[in-house]
C-alpha positions in Angstrom: 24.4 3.8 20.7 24.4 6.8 23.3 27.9 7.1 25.0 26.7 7.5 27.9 22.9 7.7 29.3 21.6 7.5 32.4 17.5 6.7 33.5 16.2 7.9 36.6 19.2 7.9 38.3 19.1 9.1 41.8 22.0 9.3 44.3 20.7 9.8 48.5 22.6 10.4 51.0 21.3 11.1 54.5 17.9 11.0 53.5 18.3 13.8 50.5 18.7 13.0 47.0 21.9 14.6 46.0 20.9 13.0 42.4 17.3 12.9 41.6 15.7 11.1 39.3 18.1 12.3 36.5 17.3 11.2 33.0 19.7 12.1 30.3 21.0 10.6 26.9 24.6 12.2 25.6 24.9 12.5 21.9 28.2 11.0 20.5 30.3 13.2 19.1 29.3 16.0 21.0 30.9 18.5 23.3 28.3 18.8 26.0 28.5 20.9 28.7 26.7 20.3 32.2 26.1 23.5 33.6 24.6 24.1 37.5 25.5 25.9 40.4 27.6 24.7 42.7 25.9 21.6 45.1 24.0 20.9 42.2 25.1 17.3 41.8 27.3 17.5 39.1 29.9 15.9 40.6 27.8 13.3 42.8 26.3 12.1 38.7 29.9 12.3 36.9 31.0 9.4 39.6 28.0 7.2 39.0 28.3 7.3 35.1 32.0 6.4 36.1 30.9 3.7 37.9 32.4 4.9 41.1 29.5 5.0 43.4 26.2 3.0 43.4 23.3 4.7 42.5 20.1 4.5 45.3 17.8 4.0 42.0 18.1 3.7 38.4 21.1 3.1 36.2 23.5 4.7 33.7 25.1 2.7 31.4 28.5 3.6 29.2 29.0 2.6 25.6 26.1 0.1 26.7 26.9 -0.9 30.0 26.8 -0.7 33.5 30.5 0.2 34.6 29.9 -0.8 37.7 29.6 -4.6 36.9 32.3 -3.7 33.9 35.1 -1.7 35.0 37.3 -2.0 31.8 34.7 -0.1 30.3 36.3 2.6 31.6 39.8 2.2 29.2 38.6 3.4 26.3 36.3 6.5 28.1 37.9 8.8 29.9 36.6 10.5 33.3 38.8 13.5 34.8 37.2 14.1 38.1 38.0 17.3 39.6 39.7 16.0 42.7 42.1 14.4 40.4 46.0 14.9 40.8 48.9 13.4 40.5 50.6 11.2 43.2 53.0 13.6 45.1 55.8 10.9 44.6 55.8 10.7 40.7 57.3 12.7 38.3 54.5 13.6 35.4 56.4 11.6 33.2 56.4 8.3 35.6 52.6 9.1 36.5 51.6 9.5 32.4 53.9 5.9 32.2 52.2 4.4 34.9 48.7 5.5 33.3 50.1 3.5 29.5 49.7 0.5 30.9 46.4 1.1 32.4 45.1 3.1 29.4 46.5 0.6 26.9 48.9 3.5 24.9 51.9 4.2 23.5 54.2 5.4 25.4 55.9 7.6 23.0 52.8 9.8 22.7 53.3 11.4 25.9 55.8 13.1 24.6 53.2 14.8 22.0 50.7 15.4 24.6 53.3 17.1 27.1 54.4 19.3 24.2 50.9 20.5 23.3 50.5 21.9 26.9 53.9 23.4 27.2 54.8 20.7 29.9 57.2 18.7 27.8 60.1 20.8 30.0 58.5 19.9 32.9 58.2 16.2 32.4 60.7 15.1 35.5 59.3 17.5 38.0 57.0 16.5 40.8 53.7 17.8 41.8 55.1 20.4 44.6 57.4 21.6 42.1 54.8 22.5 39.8 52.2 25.5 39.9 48.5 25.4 40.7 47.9 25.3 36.7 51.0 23.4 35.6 49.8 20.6 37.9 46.2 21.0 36.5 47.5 20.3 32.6 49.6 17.5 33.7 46.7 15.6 35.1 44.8 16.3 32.1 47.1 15.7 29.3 46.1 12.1 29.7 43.2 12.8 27.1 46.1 13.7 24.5 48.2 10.4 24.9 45.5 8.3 23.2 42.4 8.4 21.3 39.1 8.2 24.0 35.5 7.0 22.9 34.5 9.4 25.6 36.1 12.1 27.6 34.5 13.3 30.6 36.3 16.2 32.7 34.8 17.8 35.9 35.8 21.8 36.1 39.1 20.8 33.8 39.7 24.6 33.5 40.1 25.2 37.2 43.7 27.4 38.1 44.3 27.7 34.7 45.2 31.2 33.2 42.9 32.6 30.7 45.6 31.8 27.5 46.0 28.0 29.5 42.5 27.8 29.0 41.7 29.0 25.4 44.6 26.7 24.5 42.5 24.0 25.9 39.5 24.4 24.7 41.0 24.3 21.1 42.6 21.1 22.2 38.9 19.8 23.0 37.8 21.3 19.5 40.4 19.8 18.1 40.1 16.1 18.9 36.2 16.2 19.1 36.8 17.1 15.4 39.8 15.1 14.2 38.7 12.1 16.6 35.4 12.3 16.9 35.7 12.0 20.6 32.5 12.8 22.5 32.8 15.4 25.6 31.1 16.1 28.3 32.5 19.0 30.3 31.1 20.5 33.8 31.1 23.7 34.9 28.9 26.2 36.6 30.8 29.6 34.6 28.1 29.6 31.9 30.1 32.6 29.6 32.6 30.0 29.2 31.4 26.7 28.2 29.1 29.2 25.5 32.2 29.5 23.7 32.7 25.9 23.5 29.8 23.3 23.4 27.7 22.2 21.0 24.8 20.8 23.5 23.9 21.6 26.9 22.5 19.8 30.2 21.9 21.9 33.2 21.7 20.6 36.3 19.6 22.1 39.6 19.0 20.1 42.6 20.2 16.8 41.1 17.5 16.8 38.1 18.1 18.0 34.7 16.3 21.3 33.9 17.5 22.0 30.1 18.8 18.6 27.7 19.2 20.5 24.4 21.5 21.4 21.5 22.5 24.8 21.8 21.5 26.3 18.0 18.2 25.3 19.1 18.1 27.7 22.4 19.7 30.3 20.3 17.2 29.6 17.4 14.0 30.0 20.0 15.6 33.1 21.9 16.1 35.2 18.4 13.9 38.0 20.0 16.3 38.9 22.2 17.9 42.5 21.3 20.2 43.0 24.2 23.6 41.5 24.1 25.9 40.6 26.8 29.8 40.4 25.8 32.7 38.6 28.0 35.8 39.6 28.0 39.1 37.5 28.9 41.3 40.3 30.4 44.8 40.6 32.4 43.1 42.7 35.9 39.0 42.1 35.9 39.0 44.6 39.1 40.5 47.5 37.6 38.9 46.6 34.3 35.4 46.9 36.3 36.5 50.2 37.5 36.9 51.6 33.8 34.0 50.2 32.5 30.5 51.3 34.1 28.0 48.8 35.0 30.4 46.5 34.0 30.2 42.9 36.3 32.9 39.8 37.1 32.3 36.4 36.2 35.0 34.2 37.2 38.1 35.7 35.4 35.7 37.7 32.7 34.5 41.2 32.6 30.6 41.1 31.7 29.2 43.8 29.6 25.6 44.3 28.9 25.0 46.3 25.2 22.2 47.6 23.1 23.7 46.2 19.4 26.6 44.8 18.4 29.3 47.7 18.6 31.8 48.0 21.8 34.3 49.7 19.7 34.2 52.5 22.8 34.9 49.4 25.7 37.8 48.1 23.9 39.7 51.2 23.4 38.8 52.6 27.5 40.5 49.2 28.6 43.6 49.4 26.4 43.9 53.1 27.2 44.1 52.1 30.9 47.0 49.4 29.6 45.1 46.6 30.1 45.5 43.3 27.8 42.6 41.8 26.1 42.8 37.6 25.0 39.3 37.8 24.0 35.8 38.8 23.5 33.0 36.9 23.0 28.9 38.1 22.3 26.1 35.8 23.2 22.2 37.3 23.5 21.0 38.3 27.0 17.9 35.8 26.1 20.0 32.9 25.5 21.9 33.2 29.0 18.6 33.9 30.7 17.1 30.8 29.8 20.5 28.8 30.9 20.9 30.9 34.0 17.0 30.4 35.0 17.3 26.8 34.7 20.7 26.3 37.0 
């Protein structure tokens, strides 16, 4: 049984289908990203499979079925939508209590979870207390406290530092392995979910463009030659001034290369005492076909 799929759905508002038509199947076990650009109804078909909003036509059913009609569906898969916070009159560890008797959990496993995200000191502060990023890893440590069918996070990266991040996505890598849990992260920064799905759907207009694992995109764009490198890095501006032709995703510095070797890049950046977290190489044919599809 799929985790989560979804036939023809289609979402209109005001006479324009936000959601169109949008046919997809998500492969349990998987860490799936859905990649588009922003408006492309990522958000809009997160809440239907969530059961949130009605769908205008079709259906999406989870673990089976519809979670509108069945709500409790909903305890043992997960959705983190990106306007999620915490109540500003809890403490994250009375919100993460509150959320053990909804989620069904132990309650001494927030205590884990807190700790994994460097929060744990944190526990008894309230949301205005709290940074931009802190605040973001509070409201998703709920993943951590018990073990989800299904996780679904919209943006879950967003205000988090590029070491808060990589700690994260090793957190997902970690219980999609130990767990078996079965993502399905959005995001329209395509040099980051590379470094950490399995499977991608992209998303333009509301309809799905690309439903595919990724080995097979990188097994059908082999001829590509030219390789594009990102680079996590403490100051992207005054790492783009170092580096020529040199571009800014998000917080990564994108470098095109002929081969494999930017021996020459690293040492220019650390010379002009910048910090590196990483560096990661994917083929300029591979993020074509992605970034032609969004």
């Amino acid at each position: 049984m799929n985790p989560i799929k979804t036939t023809n759905l289609t979402k209109t508002y005001s006479g324009t289908n936000v959601v169109d038509d949008l046919s997809l199947e998500l492969l349990e076990g998987s860490i799936t990203g859905m990649l588009g650009r922003n408006g492309a109804g990522k958000t809009t078909t997160i809440k239907l499979m969530a059961g949130l909003i009605l769908p205008s036509h079709g259906n999406v059913t989870l673990n089976g079925v519809d979670p509108f009609l069945h709500p409790e569906v909903r305890i043992e898969n997960l959705f983190l939508l990106d306007s999620g916070t915490i109540p500003s009159h809890l403490t994250v560890m009375e919100y993460l209590v509150h959320l053990s008797r909804i989620y069904r959990f132990d309650q001494g496993s927030i205590r884990d979870s807190l700790e994994k995200l460097e929060l744990w000191d944190y526990r008894n502060y309230y949301p205005s207390q709290l940074s931009a990023g802190m605040k973001q890893k509070a409201y998703l440590s709920l993943f951590l406290c018990r073990k989800f069918q299904t996780v679904v996070a919209d943006e879950p990266a967003a205000n988090l530092d590029p070491r808060s991040r990589e700690d994260l996505y090793e957190l997902i890598r970690a219980t999609n392995r130990e767990q078996g849990t079965t993502f399905l992260i959005s995001s329209h920064i395509l040099m980051e979910m590379r470094k950490l799905i399995d499977s991608v759907v992209v998303i333009k207009k509301g309809r799905v463009t690309i439903d595919s694992r990724m080995d097979n995109i990188t097994r059908d764009s082999t001829s590509g030659k030219r390789n594009i490198f990102s680079i996590e890095i403490s100051d992207t501006q005054r790492a783009s001034s170092l580096i020529a032709g040199a571009r800014i995703q998000g917080k990564e510095l994108i470098v095109e290369r002929q081969g494999n070797r930017i021996g020459d890049i690293i040492d220019a950046l650390e010379s002009g005492g910048l910090q590196i977290f990483s560096v990661n190489r994917t083929s300029d044919s591979v993020e074509k076909v992605l970034l032609e599809a969004m």
